[in-house]
C-alpha positions as CSV (number, residue, x, y, z in Angstrom):
1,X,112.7,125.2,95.2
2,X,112.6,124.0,91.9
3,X,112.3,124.7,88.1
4,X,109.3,124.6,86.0
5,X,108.9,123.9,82.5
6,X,105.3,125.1,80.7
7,X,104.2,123.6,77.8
8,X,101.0,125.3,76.8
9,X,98.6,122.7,74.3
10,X,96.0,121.0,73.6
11,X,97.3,118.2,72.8
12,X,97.5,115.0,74.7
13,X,100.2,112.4,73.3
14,X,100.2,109.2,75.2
15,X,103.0,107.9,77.2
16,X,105.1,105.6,74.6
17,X,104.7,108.7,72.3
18,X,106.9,111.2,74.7
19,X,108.7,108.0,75.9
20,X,109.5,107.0,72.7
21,X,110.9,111.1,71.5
22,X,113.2,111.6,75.0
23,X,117.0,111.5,73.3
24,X,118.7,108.4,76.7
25,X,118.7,105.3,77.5
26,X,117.1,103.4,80.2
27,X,113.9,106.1,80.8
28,X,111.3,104.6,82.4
29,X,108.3,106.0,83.8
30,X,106.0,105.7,86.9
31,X,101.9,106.6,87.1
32,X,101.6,109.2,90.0
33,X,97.8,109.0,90.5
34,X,96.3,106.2,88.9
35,X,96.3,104.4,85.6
36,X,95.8,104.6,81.9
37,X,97.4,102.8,79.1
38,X,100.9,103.4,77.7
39,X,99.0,104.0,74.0
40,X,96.2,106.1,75.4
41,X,96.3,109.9,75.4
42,X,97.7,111.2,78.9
43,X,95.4,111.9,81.3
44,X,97.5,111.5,84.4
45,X,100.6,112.5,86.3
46,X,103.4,111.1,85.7
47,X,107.1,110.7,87.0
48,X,110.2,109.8,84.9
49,X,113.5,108.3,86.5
50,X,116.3,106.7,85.3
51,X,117.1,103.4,87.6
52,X,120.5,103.7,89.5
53,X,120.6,107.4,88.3
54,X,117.6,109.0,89.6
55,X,116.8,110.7,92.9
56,X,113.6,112.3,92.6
57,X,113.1,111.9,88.8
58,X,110.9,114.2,86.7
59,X,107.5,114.7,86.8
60,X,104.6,115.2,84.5
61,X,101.4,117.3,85.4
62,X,98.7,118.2,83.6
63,X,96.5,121.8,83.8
64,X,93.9,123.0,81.9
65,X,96.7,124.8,79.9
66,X,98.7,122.0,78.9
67,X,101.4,120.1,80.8
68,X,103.9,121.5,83.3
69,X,107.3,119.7,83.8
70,X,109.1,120.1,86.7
71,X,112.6,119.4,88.6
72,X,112.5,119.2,92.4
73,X,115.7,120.7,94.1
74,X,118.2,118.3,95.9
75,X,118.6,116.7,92.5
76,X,121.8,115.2,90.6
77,X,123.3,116.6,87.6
78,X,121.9,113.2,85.9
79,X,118.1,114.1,86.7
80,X,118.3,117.6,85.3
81,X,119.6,116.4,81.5
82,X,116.5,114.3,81.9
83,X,114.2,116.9,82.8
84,X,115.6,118.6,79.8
85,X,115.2,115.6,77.6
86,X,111.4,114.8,79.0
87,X,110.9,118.4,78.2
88,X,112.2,118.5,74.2
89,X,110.3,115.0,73.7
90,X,107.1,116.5,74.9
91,X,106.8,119.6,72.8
92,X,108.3,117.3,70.1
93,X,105.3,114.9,70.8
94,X,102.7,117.6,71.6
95,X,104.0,119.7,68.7
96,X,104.1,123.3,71.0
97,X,106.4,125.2,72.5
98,X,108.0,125.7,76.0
99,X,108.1,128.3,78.4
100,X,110.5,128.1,81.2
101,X,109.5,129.9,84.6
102,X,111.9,132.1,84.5
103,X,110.3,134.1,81.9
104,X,112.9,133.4,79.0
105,X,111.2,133.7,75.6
106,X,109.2,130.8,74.3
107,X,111.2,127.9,73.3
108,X,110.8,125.3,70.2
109,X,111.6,121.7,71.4
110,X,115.0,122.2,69.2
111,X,116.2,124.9,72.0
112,X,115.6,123.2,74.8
113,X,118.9,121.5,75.2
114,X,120.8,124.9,74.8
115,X,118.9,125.8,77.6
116,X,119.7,123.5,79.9
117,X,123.3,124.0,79.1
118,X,125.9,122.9,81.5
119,X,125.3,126.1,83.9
120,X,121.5,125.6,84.1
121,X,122.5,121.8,85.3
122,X,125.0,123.5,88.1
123,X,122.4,126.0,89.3
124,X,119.8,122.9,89.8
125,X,122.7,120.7,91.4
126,X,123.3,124.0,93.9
127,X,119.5,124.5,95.2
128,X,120.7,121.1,97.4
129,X,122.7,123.2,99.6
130,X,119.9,125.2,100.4
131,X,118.3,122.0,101.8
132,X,121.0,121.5,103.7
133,X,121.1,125.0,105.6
134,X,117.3,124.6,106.4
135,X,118.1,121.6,108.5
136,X,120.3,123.6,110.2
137,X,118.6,126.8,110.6
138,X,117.4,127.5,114.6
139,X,113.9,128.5,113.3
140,X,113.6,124.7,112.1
141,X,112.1,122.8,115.1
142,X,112.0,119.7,113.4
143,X,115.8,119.8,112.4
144,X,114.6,117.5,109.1
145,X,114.1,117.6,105.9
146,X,112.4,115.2,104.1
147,X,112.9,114.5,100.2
148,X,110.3,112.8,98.0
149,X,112.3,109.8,96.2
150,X,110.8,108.5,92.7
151,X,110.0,105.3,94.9
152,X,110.9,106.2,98.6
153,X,111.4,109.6,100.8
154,X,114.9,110.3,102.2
155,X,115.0,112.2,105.0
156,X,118.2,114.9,105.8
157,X,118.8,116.3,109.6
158,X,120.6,119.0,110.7
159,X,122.5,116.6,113.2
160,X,123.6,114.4,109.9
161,X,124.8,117.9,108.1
162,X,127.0,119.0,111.5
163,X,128.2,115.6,111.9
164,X,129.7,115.8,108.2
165,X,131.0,118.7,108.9
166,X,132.8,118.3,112.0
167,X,134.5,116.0,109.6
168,X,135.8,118.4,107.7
169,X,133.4,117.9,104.6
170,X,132.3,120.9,102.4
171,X,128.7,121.9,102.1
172,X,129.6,120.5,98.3
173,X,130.8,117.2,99.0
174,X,128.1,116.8,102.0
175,X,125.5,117.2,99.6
176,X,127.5,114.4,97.0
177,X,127.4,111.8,99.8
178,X,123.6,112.7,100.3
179,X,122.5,112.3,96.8
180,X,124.7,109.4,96.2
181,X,123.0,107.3,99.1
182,X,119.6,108.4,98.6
183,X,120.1,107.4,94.5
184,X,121.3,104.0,96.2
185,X,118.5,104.1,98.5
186,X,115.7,104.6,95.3
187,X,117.6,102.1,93.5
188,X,117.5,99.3,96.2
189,X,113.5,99.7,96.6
190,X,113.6,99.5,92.5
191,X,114.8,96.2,92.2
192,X,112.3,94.7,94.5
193,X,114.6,92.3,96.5
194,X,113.9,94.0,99.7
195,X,110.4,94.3,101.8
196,X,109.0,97.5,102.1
197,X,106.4,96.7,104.8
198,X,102.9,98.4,104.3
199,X,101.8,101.0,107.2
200,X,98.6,100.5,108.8
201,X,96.7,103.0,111.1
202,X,96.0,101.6,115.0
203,X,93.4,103.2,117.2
204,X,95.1,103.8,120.3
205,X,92.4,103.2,122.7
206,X,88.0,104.2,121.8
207,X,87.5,106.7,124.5
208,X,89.5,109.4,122.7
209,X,90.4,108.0,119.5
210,X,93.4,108.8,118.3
211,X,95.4,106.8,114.9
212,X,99.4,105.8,115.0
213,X,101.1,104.4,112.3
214,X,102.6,100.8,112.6
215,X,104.0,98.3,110.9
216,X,105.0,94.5,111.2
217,X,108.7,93.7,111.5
218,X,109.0,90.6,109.5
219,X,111.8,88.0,110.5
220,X,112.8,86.1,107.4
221,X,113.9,88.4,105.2
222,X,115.3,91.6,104.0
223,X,113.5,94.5,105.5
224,X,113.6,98.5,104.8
225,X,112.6,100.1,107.8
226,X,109.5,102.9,106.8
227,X,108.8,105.8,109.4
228,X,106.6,105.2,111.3
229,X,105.6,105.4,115.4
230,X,105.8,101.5,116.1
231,X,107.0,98.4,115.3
232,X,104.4,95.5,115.7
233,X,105.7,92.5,117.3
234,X,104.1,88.6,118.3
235,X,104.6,86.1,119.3
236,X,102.2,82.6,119.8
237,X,100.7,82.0,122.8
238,X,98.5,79.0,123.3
239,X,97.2,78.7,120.2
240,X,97.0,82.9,120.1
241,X,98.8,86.1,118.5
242,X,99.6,87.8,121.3
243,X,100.2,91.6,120.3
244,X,103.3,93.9,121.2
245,X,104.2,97.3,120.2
246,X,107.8,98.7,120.2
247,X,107.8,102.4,120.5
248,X,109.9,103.9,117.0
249,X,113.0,105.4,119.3
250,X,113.7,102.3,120.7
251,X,113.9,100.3,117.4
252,X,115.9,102.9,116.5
253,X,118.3,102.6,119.2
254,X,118.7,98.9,118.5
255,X,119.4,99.2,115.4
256,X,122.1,101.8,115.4
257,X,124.0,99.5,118.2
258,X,123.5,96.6,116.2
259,X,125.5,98.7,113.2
260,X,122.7,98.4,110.7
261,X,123.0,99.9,107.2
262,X,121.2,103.7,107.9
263,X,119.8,105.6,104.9
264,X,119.1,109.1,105.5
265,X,118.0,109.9,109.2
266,X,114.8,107.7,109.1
267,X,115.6,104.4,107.2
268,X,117.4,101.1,108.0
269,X,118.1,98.2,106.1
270,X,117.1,95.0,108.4
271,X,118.7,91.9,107.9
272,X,116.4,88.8,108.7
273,X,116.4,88.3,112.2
274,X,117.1,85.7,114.7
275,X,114.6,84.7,116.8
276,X,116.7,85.1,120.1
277,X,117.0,88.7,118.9
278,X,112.9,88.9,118.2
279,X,112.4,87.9,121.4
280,X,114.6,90.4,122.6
281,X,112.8,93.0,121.2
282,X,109.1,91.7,122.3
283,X,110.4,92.1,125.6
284,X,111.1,95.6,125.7
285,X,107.6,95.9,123.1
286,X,104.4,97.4,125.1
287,X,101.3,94.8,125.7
288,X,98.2,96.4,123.3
């Protein structure tokens, strides 16, 4: 689910020239796949957000046709009059026109806001719901559905939709709450005052080799807990690093009884830790 904007050229502005064109404040935008200059023609993808508005922003590709320019679905109303402004600065930029997906007539860059009148925003706000039933669909074994953040996924469950509802909430204002803590969520890994650990592949044993993803719980600051299927623990022993694991589920655990802020079904925001409480959990950890 989403909604695709063409813009069929040969032309390749750079960055500052579309960033420069797009009609709101406060656009920034993010490399996708590796790096090129801000003044250089575009030769990469890119993804535009809007800090403290933004949920999955908008993104830039390239083809061998020209540029497409697309909005994800579970998206607020705030990243669709982006899309359409990313879209009207392009063709402005590239000097072409765009044609949406739907197979509406080729537009000049002048149309485009027309077209993504107020109803077009609704009917991009409404695909969310559609997430929402296909965490709750029986033919979903994995009960989750997991959306790509402009800086960090956020994962929905079926469990977190019936919960919601069992408290009366609407599919409408379930999906409010959703977007509202994910854009907080995006927002709090934008301004950089919180460790994102980095995930790092462990061979479980060299007989049958086999990779899981860890990461290292640090204990003086901040930390946003990344999916993964262990926490790394130590502790020194003698002069040594002696190596635990602590199997995901039971972090988990402990950090739902402790009453840690939750974001989405995957991701917790750990406060630094006392040691007492480290210890704690290398106890329960696995030897490696």
């Amino acid at each position: 689910m989403s909604f695709t904007f063409y813009l069929d050229t040969r032309a390749r502005p750079s960055l500052n020239e579309i960033l420069y064109s797009i009609e709101l404040e406060n656009v920034w935008a993010r490399m996708s796949d590796g790096k090129c200059s801000s003044d250089a023609p575009l030769t990469v993808p890119i993804t535009f957000y809007q800090p403290g508005q933004s949920v999955r922003g908008v993104c830039l590709n390239l083809n061998e046709k020209g540029y497409a320019i697309c909005l994800d679905a579970f998206t607020p109303i705030s990243d669709g009059r982006l899309c359409a402004a990313v879209v009207q600065a392009t063709a402005f930029a590239a000097r072409c026109r765009v044609r949406p997906e739907d197979g509406t007539a080729l537009l000049s860059a002048t149309k485009v806001a027309a077209f993504c009148n107020e109803e077009w925003l609704q009917n991009r706000r409404s695909e969310a719901e559609v997430i929402l039933s296909a965490c709750t669909q029986e033919d979903n074994p994995a009960k989750e559905v997991s959306i790509a953040g402009f800086r960090i996924d956020y994962t929905i469950s079926g469990e977190m939709v019936r919960s919601l509802e069992r408290d009366g909430l609407s599919r409408d204002k379930i999906v409010e709450r959703f977007l509202s803590e994910a854009r907080e969520l995006q927002e709090l890994v934008e301004s950089g005052n919180i460790a994102t650990p980095a995930i790092i592949e462990v061979s479980e044993n060299e007989a049958a080799p086999k990779s899981v993803d860890c990461f290292f719980l640090w204990t003086d600051r901040r930390t946003l807990l990344p999916p993964a299927d262990y926490v790394l623990l130590f502790v020194e022993s003698e002069g040594n690093s002696v190596y635990r694991r602590l199997p995901m589920g039971l972090f988990k655990a402990h950090a739902v009884a402790r009453g840690y802020r939750r974001f989405g079904a995957n991701v917790f925001q750990i406060p630094p830790l006392p040691m007492d409480e480290y210890l704690q959990l290398y106890g329960q950890a696995e030897p490696m």
